[in-house]
C-alpha positions in Angstrom: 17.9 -3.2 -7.3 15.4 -5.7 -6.1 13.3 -6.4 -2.7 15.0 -7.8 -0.4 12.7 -8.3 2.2 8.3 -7.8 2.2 6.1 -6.9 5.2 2.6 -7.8 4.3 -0.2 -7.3 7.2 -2.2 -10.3 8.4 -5.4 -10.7 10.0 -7.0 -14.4 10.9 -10.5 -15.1 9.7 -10.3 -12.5 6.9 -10.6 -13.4 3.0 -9.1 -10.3 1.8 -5.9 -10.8 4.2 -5.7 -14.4 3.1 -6.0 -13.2 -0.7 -2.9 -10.4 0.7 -1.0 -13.5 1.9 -1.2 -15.4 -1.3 -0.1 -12.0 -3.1 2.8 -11.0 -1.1 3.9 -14.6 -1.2 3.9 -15.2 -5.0 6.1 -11.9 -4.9 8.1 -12.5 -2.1 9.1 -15.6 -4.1 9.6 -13.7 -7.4 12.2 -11.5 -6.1 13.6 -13.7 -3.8 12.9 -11.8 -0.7 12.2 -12.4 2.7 8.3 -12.5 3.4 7.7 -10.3 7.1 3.9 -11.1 8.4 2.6 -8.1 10.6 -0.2 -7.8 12.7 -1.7 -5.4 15.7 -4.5 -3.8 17.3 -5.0 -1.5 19.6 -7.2 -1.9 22.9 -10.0 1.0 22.5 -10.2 4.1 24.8 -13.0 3.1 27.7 -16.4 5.6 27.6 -15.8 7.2 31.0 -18.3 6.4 33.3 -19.0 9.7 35.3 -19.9 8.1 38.8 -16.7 6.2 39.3 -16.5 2.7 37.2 -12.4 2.5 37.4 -12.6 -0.8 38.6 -14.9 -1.9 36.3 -13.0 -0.2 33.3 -10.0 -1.7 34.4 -11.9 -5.3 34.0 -12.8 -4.4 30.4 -9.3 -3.3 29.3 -8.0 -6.4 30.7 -10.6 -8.6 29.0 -10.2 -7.1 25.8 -6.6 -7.1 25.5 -7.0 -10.9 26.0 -9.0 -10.7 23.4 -6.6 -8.9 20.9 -3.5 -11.3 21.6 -6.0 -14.2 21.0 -6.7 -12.2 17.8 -2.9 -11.8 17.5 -1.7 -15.5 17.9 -4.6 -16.7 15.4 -3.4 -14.3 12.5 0.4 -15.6 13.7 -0.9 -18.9 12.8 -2.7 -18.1 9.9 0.4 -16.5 8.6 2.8 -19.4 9.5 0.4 -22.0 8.4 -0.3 -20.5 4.8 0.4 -22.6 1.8 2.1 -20.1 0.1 4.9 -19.2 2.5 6.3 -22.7 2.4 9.7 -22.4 1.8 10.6 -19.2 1.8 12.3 -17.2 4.7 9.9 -16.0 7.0 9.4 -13.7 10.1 6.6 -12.4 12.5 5.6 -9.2 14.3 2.7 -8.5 16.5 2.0 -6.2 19.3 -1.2 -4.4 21.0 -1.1 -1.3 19.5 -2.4 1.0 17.0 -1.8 -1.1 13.5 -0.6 1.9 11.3 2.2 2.8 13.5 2.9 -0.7 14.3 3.3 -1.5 10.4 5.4 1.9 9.7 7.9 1.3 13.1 8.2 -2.4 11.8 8.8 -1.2 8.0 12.3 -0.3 9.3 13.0 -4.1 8.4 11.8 -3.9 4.6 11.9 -2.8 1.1 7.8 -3.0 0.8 4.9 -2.4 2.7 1.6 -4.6 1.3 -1.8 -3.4 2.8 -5.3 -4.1 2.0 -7.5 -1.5 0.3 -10.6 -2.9 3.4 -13.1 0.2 3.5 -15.2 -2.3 5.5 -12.3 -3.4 7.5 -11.1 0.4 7.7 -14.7 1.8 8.9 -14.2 -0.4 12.3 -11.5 2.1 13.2 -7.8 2.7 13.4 -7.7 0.3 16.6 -7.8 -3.0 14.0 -6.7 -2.2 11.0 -3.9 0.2 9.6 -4.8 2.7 7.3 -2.5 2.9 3.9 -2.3 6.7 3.7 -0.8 7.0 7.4 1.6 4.3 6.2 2.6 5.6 3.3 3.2 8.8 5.2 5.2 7.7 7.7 7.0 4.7 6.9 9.7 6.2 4.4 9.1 2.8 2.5 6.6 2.5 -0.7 3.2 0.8 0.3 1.4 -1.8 -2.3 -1.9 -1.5 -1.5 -4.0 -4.2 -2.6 -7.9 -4.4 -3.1 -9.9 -6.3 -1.1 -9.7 -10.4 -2.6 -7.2 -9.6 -5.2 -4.5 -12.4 -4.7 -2.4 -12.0 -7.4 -0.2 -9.5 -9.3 1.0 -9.7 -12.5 2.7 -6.8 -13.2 3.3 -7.2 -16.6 2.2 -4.0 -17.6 2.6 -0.9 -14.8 0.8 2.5 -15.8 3.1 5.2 -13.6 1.0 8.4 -13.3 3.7 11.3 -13.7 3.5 14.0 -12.0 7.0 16.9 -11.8 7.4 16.8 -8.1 9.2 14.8 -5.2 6.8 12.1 -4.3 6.8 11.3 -8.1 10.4 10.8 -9.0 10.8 8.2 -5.4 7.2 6.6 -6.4 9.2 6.0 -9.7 12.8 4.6 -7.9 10.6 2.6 -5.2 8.9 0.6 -8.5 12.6 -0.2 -10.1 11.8 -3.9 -9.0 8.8 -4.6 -10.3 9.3 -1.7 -13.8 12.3 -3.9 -14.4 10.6 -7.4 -14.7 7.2 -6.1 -16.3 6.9 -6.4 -20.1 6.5 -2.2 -20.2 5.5 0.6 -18.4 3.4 3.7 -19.3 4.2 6.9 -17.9 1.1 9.1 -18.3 0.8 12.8 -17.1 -2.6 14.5 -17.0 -2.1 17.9 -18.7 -4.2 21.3 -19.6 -4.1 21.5 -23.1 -1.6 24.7 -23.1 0.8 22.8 -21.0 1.0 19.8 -23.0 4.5 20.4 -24.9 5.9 21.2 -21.7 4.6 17.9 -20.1 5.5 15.7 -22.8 9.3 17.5 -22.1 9.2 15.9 -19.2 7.9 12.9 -19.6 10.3 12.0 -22.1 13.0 12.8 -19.8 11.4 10.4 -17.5 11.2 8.0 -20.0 14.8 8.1 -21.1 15.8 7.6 -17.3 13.8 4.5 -17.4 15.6 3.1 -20.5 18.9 3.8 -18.8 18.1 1.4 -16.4 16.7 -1.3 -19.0 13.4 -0.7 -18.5 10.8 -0.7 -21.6 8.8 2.4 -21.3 6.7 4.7 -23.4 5.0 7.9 -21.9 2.1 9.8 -22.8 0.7 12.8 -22.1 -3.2 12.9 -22.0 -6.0 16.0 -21.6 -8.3 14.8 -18.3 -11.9 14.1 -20.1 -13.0 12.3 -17.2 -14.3 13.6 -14.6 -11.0 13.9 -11.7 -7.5 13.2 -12.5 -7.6 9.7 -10.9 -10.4 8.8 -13.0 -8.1 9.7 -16.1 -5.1 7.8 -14.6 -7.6 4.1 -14.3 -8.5 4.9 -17.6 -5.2 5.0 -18.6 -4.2 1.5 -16.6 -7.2 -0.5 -18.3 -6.5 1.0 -21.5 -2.6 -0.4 -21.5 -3.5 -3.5 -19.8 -1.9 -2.6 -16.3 -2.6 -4.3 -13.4 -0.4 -2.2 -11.3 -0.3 1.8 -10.7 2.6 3.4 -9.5 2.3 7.2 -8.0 3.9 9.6 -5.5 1.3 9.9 -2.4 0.5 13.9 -2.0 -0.8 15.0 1.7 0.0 16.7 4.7 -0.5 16.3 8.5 -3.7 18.5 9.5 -4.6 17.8 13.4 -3.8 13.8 13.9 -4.9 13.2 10.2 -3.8 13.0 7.0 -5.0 15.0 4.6 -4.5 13.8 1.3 -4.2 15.6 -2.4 -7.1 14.7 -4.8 -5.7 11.8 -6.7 -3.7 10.4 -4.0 -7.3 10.5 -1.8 -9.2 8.8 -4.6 -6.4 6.2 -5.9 -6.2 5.0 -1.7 -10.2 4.7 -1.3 -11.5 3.7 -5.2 -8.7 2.4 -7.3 -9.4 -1.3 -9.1 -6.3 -2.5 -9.2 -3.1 -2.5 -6.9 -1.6 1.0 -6.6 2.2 1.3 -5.3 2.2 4.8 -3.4 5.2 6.2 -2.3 6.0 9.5 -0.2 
């Protein structure tokens, strides 16, 4: 199993995008995959002006929707212009929209999603810049989301926070790439102390899968001393050396939001290092 084919979301005039680019390119040639540039943004809802403005309004959606495809064609040429996606196979989406469902229709055409971990960028609204967690929850593809100016991952090491349920075990199939090329993994599930021999059970189990399919693992079940869960599982990553945290992505659909489980929540908004979430 490998990546065939990378969608990696672009903006022009952005360092963390350009530090994306570099990423996703360096991996796109590592496991000889296709690299898929993405971008979009969405015109915003007009105030509503209560004496009669349509015209008017109509005049400002126009203008900024000239605006956006401006925006559009520059990341277009940012993307096709980049020094690292010389020589590899390439394609390019855009379209005026809202960017998260843009980048999860679009994922129908890959094996990874990479997205920047912007709060900035995120704080100017959903209308220019996708949010991971709606990705990750609607894509049906795992999401690498990368912190802002980090252009490169190693994955030698990859820390895999366990946890017994669904999102876990296809957070752990999505990673098969990237566990099979990296020098070890660490599977890590944060226990209560009374539920440690039961944990380390399954963790072994896990384990064992992973050697089946050649991949050097050792698991390890730890007792949180720090202060949440996902405070435990960074720990974890720096202490083994990982550059790279794999993890199911817990949540559910409350209103037109996501509402996302405690680790999930604080790996998507906090994390150091490049998390691969998958739902």
């Amino acid at each position: 199993m490998s990546y065939a084919s990378i969608l990696v979301h672009v903006e022009a005039n952005s360092p963390s995008s350009d530090a994306r680019l570099a990423l996703s390119s360096e991996l796109a040639r590592r496991f000889g995959a296709a690299l898929i540039g993405v971008a979009a943004e969405s015109v915003r809802p007009p105030m509503v002006d209560a004496f009669g403005g349509a015209v008017l309004i109509g005049d400002v959606l126009v203008a900024e929707e000239e605006q956006i495809r401006a925006r559009l064609e520059a990341a277009e040429k940012t993307f096709g212009t980049h020094s690292g996606v010389e020589g590899l196979t390439t394609e390019w989406r855009s379209a005026v929209d809202l960017p998260a469902s843009v980048v999860a229709q679009e994922a129908r055409a890959a094996d990874l999603i990479v997205l920047g971990r912007d709060l900035e960028r995120l704080r100017a609204g959903v209308y220019q810049a996708p949010d991971p967690g709606e990705v990750v929850m609607a894509a049906g593809r795992p999401v690498l989301v990368v912190p802002p100016d980090v252009s490169r991952l190693s994955a030698r090491h990859v820390l895999i926070a366990w946890r017994d349920v669904r999102e876990a075990r296809r957070a752990v199939v999505d990673a098969l790439p990237f566990l099979a090329k990296a020098e070890g993994a660490h599977l890590v599930e944060v226990a209560e102390e009374a539920d440690r021999d039961v944990a380390s059970a399954r963790v072994s189990d896990v384990v064992g899968y992973l050697e089946r399919h050649q991949v050097r693992a050792e698991g390890e079940v730890r007792v949180r001393r720090e202060a949440t869960t996902a405070d435990e599982v960074i720990l974890a990553a720096e202490q083994s050396g990982a550059d790279l945290i794999v993890a199911g992505a817990y949540g559910h659909a409350r209103m037109r939001e996501w509402v996302f489980g405690g680790v999930t929540r604080d790996l998507l908004h906090r994390c150091p290092m490049c998390c691969l979430l998958s739902h």
